[in-house]
VEXGUKE-477360 format. One record per atom (N, C-alpha, C, O, CB): residue in one letter; x, y, z. Coordinates in steps of 0.05 Angstrom, whole numbers, plus 5000, padded with zeros to 4 digits. Atoms other than C-alpha are relative to their C-alpha. Glycine has a CB too. Example, Ala and Ser with C-alpha at 12.3 -4.5 7.8 and 13.67 -1.06 7.14 Angstrom:
% residues 2
A501849765000
A524649105156
A501850245000
A503950245013
A498050015025
S498449764999
S527349795143
S498550225014
S499550445018
S500950094971
% end
This chain:
% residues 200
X501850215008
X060052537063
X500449755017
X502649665022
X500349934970
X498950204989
X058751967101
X499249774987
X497349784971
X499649995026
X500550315015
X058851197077
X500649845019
X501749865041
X501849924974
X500650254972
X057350527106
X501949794980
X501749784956
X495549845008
X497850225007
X062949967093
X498749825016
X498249875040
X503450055009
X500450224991
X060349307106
X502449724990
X503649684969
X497149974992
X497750174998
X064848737120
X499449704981
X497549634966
X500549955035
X499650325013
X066548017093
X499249795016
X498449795039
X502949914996
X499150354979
X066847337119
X501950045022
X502050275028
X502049734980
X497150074983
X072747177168
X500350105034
X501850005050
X502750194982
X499449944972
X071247617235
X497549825013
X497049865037
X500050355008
X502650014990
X064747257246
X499749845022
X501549685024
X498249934982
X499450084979
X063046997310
X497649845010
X495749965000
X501050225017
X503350084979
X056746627349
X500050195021
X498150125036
X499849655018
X500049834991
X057847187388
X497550214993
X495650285008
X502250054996
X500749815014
X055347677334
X497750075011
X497250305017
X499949964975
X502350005009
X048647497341
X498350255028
X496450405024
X498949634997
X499950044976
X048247677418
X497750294993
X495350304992
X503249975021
X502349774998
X045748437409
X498050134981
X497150364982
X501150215006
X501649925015
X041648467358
X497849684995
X496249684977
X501950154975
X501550145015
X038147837349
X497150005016
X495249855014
X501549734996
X503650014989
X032048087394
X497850214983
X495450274986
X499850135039
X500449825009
X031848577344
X497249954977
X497149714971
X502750074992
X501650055015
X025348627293
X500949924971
X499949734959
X498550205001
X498450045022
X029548657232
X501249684988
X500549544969
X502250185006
X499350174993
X033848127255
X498349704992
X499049544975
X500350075023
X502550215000
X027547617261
X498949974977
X498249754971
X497750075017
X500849945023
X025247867194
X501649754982
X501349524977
X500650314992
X498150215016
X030347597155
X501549785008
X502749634992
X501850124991
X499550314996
X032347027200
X497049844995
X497349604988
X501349945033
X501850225017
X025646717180
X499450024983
X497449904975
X498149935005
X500450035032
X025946867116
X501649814998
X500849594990
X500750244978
X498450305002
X031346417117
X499249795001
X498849634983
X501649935016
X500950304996
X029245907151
X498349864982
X498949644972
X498649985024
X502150035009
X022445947117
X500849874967
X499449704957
X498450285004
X500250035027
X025345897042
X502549804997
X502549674976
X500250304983
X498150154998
X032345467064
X500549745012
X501549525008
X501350135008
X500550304980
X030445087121
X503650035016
X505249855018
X499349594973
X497749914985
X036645487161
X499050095020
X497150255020
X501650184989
X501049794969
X035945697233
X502950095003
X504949955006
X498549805037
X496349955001
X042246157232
X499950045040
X502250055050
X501650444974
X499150014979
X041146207309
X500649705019
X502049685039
X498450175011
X499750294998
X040845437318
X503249944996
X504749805011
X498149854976
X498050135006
X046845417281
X502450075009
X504549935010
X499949984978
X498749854981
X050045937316
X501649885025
X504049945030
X498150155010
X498050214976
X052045427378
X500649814984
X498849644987
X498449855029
X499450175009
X054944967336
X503150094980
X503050144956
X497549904990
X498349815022
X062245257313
X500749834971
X501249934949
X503350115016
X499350125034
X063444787255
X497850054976
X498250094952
X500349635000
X501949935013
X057644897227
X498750344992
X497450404973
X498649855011
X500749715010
X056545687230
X503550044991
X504350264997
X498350275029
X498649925014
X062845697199
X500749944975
X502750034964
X501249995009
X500050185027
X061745307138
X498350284978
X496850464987
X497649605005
X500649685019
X060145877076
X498050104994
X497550344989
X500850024974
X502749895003
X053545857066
X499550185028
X499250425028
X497649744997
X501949804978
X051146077135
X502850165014
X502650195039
X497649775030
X498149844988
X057446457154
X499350254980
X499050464992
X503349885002
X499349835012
X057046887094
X495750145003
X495050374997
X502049874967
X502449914995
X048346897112
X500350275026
X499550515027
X498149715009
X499549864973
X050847077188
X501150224999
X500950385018
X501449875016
X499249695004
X054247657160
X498350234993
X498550465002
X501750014980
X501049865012
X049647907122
X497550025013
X496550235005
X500249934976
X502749974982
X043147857169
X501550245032
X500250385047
X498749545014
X498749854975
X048848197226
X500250254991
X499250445003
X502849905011
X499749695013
X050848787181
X497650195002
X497550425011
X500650004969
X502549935008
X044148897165
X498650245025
X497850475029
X498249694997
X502449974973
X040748887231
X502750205014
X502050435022
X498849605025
X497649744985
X047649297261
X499250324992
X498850535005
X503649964984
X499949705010
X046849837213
X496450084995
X495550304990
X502250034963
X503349844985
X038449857227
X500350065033
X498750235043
X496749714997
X499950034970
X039849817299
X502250385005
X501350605013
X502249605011
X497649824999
X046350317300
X499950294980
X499950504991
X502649824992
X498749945017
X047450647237
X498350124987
X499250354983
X501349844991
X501449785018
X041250937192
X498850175013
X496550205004
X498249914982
X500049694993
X040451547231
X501850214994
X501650455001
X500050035024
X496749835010
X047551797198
X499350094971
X500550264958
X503449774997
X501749805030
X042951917132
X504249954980
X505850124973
X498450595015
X497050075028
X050151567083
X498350044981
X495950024975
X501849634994
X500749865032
X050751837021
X501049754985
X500749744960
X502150334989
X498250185022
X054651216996
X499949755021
X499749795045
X503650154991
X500650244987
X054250417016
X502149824985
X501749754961
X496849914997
X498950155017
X060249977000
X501149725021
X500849685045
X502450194981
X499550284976
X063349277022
X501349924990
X501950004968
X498249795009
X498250095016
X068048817010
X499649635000
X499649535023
X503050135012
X500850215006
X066648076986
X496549985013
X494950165005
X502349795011
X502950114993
X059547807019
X499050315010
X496550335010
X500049705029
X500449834992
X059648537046
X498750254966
X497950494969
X502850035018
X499849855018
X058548836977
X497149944994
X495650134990
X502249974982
X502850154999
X051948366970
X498750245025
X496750365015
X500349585013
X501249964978
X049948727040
X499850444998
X498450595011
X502349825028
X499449755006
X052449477011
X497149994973
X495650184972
X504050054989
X501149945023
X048249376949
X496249985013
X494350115007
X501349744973
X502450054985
X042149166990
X498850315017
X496550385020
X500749745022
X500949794982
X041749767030
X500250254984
X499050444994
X501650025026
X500649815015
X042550246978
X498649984977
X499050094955
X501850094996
X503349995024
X035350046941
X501149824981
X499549654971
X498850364980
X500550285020
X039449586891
X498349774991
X496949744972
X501349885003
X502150265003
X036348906903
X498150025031
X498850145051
X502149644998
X501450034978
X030848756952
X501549745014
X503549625006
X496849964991
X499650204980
X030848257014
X501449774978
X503749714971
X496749895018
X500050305010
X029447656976
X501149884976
X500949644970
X497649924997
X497449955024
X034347736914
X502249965017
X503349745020
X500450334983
X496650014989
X040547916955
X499549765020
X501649695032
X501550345021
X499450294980
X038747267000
X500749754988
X502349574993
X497649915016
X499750255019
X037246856944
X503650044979
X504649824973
X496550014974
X497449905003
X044347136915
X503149945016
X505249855007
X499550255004
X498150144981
X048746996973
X499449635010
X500849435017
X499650215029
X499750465000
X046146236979
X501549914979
X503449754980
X496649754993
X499050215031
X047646066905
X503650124999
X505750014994
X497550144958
X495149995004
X055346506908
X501649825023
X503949755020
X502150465012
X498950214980
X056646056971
X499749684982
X501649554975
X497950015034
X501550195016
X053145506933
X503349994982
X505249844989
X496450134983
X498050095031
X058545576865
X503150115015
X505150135001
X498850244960
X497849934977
X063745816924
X500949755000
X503049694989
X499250135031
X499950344989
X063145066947
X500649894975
X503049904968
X496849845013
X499150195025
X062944666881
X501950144990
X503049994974
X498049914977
X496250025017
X070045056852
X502049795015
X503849655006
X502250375003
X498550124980
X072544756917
X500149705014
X501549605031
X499450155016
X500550234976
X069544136935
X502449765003
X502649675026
X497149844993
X497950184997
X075143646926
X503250095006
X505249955000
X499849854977
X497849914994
X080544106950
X500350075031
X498450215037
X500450214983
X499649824965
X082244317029
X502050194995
X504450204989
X501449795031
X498349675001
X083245047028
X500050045021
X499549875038
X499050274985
X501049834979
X082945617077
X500950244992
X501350344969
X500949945028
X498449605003
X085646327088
X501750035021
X501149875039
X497550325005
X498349884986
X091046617128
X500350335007
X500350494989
X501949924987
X500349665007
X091047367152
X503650085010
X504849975028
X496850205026
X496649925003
X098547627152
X500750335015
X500850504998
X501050024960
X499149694995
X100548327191
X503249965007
X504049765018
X498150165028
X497849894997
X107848627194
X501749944986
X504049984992
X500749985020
X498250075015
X110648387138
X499750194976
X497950354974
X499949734996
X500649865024
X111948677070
X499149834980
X499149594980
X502250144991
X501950225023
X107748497003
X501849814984
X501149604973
X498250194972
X498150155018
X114548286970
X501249825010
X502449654996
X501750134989
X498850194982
X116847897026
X497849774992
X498949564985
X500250105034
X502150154998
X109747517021
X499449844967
X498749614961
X497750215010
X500150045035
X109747496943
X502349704990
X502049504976
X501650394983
X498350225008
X116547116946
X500149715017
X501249515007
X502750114999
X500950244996
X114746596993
X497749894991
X498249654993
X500049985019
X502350135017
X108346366961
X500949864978
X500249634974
X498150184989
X498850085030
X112446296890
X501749815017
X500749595014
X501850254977
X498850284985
X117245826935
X498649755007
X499449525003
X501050075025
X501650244994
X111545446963
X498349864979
X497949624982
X498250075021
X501949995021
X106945446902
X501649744990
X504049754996
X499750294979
X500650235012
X106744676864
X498250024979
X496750194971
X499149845017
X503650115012
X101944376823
X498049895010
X495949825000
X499749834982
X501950164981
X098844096876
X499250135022
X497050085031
X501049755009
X500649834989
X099744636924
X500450324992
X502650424985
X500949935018
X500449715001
X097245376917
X499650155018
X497750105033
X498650074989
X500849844984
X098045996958
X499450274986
X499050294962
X501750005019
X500249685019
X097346686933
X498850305026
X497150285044
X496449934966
X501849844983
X095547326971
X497950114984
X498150204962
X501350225015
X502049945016
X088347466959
X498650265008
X496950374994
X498149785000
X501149734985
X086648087003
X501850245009
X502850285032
X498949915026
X497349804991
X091448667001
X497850295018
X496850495010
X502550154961
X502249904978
X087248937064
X500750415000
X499150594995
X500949805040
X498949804998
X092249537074
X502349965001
X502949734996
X499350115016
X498050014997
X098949697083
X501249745020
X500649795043
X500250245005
X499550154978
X102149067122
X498649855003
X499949655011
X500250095019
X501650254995
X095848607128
X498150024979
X496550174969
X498649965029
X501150095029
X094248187076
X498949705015
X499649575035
X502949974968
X500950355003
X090347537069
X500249874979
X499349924957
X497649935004
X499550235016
X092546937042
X498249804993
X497049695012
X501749885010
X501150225003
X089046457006
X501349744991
X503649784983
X498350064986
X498350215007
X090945646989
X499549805007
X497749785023
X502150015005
X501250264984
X090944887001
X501150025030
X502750195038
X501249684985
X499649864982
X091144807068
X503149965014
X504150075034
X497949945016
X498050024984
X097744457068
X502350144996
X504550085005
X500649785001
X498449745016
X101145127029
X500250125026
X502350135039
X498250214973
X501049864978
X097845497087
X501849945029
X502550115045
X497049915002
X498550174978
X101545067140
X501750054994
X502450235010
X499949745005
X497649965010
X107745127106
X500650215009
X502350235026
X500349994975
X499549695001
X107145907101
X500150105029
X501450265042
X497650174984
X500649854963
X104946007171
X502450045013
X503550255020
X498349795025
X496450024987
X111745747200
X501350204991
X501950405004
X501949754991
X497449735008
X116346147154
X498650295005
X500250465010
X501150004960
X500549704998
X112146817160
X500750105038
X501550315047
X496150074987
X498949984972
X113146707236
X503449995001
X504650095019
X498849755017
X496950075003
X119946587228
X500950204995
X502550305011
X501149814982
X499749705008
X120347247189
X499750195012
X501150385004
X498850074984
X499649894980
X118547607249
X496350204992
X495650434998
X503750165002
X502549805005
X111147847223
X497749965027
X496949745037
X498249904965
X501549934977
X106748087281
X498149815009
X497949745033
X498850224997
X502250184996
X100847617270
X499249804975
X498949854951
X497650175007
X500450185018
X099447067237
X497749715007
X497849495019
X503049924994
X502850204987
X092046787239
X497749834977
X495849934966
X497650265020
X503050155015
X087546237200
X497650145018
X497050195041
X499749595005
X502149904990
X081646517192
X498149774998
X498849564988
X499150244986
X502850164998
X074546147203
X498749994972
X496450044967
X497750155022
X502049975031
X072846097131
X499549664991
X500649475004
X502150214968
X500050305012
X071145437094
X502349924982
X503649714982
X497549964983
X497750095027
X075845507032
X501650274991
X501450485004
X498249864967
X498049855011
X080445906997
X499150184976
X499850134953
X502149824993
X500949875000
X076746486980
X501150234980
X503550274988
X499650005021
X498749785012
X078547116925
X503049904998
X504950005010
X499750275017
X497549965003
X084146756896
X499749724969
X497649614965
X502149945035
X500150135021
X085646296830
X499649714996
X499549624974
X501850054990
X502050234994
X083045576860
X497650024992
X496749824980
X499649955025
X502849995008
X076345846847
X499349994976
X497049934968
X498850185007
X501550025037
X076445896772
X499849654988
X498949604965
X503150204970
% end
């Protein structure tokens, strides 16, 4: 059986847009955007602070998946469509769930109440490979305050996980997980601190 995994936030690039945005699809739903948001996600595209902010990073995902897997991908006839965070919005879309203009209007407003848990806090994310989960578990509880939170929020696979937190937890952690000898250790491009207990 085959199935389509669509992705998250965090790899996204002004890059992305490059081979598909001459695409029909593509155009479709970037002016729906525009048309109902008053977003030009290719406008915003040269501008990295701004296509990385949550609304149109988590749009830019979801107009890229889209148009990837019309472009690439539905000639493989999947039996099954899944994703993981903004990717799950983009899984549910393609398997007849919601139409266009639901799952768009859907991903503005979860960026939307994404933003207000967060607005008076500076988060981010961290992505972590070569370490172990218990190694990662007990520095967080070291760094963790009342004022600062880390937590891992993405147990990706074996070995790489992502961290979520304020951002000066994040700073903290970075050093010692380097120190610890873990392979890679990268902030990602996200706005805030994403799948983790800040947001409630």
């Amino acid at each position: 059986m085959k199935a389509g995994l669509f992705p998250g936030q965090g790899a996204h690039s002004p890059k992305m847009f490059d081979e598909i945005k001459h695409t029909k699809v593509f155009m479709e739903i970037h002016d729906h955007v525009n048309n109902k948001y008053s977003i030009d996600l290719l406008s915003c595209s040269k501008e990295k602070t701004l296509f990385n902010s949550n609304i149109i990073s988590s749009l830019a995902t979801f107009i890229t998946s889209t148009s990837s897997y019309n472009l690439y991908g539905q000639s493989n006839q999947l039996r099954a469509y899944c994703g993981y965070s903004i990717g799950q919005y983009t899984a549910m879309y393609h398997a007849g769930m919601l139409p266009l203009d639901v799952v768009i209007d859907l991903i503005f407003k979860r960026a939307e109440l994404m933003n207000d848990a967060l607005k008076n806090i500076s988060t981010g994310m961290l992505a972590v490979i070569g370490l172990a989960e218990e190694t990662i578990i007990e520095l967080c509880e070291k760094i963790n305050t009342s004022n600062n939170q880390i937590q891992i929020s993405n147990f990706n696979c074996y070995g790489q996980y992502t961290l979520s937190g304020n951002l000066n937890a994040i700073d903290s952690i970075a050093n010692s997980l380097e120190k610890l000898g873990a392979k890679k250790v990268l902030k990602l491009n996200v706005e805030g601190a994403w799948h983790c207990k800040l947001l409630k």
